[in-house]
N, C-alpha and C positions, 0 to 999 in steps of 0.2 A: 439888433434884437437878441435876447439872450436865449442860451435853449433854454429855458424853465417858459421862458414867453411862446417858442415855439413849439413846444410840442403840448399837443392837446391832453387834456388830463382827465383822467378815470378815474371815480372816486372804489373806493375796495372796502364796502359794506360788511358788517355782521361781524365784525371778529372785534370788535374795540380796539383798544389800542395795544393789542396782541403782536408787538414787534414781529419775537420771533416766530409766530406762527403765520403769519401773513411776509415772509421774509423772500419766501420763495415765488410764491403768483407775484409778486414785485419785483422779482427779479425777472420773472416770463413778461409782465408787462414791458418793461423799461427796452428787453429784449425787441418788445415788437413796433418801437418807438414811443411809447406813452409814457408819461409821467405819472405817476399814482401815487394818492394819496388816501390814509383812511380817514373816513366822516361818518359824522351822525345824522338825525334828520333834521337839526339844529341848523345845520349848515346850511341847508337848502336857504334861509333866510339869507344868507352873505351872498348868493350865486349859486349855479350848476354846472355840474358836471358836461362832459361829452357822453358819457353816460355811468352806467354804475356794474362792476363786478360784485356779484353780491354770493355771499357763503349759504347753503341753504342746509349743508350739511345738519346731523345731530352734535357737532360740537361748533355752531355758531352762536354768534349773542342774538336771538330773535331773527333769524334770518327771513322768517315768513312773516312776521311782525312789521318788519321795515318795506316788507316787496310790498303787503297791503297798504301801508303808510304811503306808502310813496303812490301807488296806482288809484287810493281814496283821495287824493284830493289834487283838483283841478288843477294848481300851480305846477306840478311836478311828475304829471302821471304820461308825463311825455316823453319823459327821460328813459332811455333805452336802456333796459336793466339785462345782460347776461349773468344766467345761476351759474355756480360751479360748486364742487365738491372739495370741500380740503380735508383730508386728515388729520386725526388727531396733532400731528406734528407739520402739519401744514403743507403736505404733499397734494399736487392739484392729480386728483383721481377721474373728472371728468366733469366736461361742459355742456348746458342744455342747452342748443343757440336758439329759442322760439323767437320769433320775430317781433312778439310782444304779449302784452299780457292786458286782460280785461277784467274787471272787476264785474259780478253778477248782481243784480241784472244790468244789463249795458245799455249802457244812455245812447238811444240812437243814434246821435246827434254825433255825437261823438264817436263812435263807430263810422259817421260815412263820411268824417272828416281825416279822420284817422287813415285811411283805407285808399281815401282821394291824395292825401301825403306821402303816402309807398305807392302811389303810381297804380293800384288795383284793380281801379273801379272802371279806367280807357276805355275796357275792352267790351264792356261787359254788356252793353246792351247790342254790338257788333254780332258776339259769337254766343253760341250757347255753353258758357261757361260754368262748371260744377261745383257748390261748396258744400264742401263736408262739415257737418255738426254733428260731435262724438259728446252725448248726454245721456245719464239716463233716464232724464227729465224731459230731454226734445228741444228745451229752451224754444222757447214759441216766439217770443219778441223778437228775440235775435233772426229768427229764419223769416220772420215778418219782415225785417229793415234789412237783412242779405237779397230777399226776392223784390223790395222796392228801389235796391240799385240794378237789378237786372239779371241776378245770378238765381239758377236753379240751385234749391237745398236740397242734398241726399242726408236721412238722419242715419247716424248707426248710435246703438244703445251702449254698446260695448266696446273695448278697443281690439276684441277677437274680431266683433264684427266689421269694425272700420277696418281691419288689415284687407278680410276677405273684400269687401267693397273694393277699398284700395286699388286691388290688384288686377280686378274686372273693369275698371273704370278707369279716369286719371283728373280725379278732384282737380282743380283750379289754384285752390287752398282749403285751410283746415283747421277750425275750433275746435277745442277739445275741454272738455271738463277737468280740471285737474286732477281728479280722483276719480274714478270710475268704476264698476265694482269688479273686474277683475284685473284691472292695471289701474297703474298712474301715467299721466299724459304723458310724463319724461321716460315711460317705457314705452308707448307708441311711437314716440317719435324717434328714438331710437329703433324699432323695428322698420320704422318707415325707411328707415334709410337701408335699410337692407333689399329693398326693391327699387330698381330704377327708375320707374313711371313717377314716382312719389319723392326720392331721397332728396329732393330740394325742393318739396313744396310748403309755401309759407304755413306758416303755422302757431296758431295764435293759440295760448292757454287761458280759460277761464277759470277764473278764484271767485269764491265767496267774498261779502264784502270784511265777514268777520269771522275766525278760523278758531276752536276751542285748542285748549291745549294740546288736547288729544290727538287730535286733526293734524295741528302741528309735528308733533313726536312722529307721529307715522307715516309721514309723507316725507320726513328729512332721511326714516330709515328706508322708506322705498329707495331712493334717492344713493342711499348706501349699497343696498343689496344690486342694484344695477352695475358700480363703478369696480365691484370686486376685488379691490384693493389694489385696480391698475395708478399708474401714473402717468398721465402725458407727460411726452417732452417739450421742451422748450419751444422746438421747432412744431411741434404737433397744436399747441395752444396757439402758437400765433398765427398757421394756416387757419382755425378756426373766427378769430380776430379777422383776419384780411376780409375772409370773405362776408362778414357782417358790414363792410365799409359801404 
């Protein structure tokens, strides 16, 4: 078998065919044994990925375009998408690893299938287990088909206020709004991790099923204003890789 045959492949979304902007997460990739190649959502018709590194940055090609593309429709909403940040020059500034991502409103069904496939749901009617739902909406269906697998829902409205929850409690796992009105979920979860009850707790984003532009622009510069113009290393990217395996 040849290596192209063995080593599993990740597709590297949002940039086109942007060589050398995409030159470097390709070389982090390859670093951490993967093969990468870039795709469109075209290709989904020829096959899939092992999953998808995808650009969400303000200098990707539709980077939130593609993650709804992909998570709207049935065939391909299964595919394990990691965000990451590249700069302008294609420096990787940082990774969101969410465990996955949901499209609103969330198709029960799919939710408790989803949930029973990362193993979730074992425990649930054993122990009294917590899930956090960060909205400032409540999302009502969703805590209706989280409480009919067995899990208690704590709502918090904010991501001020799911920190303080957080840190009194120790959620199970955790939905999050992508947007919220004083953070974005990729800032939550990042502060999550600043506490240890929480800093590996799964953690699932919901999107709208359709994002205006606007929505767009100001969630790729959230997304900026968090990464501060750091760089992971090489070795820094692929402990984050390992441990999604």
């Amino acid at each position: 078998m040849s290596d192209t045959q063995r080593q599993p492949e990740i597709w590297l979304m949002g940039l086109g065919c942007d060589e050398e902007r995409s030159a470097k997460v390709r070389d982090y990739l390859a670093y951490a044994g993967y093969r990468v190649t870039c795709h469109g959502m075209d290709d989904f018709a020829d096959g899939r990925p092992l999953g998808v590194v995808l650009d969400l940055s303000p200098f990707s090609r539709d980077g939130w375009g593609i993650l709804l593309d992909i998570k709207n429709n049935a065939a391909t909403r299964d595919v394990p998408i990691l965000p990451v940040y590249l700069s302008q020059e294609g420096k990787v500034g940082g990774i969101f690893p969410a465990v996955g991502f949901f499209t609103l409103p969330v198709d029960p069904d799919y939710l408790m299938t989803k949930l029973a496939v990362l193993g979730l749901t074992e425990d649930a009617e054993t122990w009294d287990l917590q899930v956090m739902v960060v909205s400032k909406r409540g999302e009502e269906h969703l805590a209706k088909a989280l409480t009919s697998l067995g899990f208690d829902v704590v709502n918090a409205y904010t991501g001020t206020e799911a920190v303080a929850l957080a840190t009194i409690g120790r959620p199970f796992m955790v939905f999050c709004c992508v947007m919220l009105p004083d953070m974005s979920a990729f800032e939550l979860m990042e502060r999550f991790r600043l506490f240890p009850q929480v800093c590996n707790v799964p953690f699932f984003v919901l999107v709208k099923d359709a994002m205006k532009e606007g929505e767009r622009t100001a969630l790729s510069r959230q997304i900026e204003h968090l990464v501060r113009k750091k760089e992971l290393t090489r070795e820094e990217f692929a402990t984050h890789l390992r441990r999604r395996r």
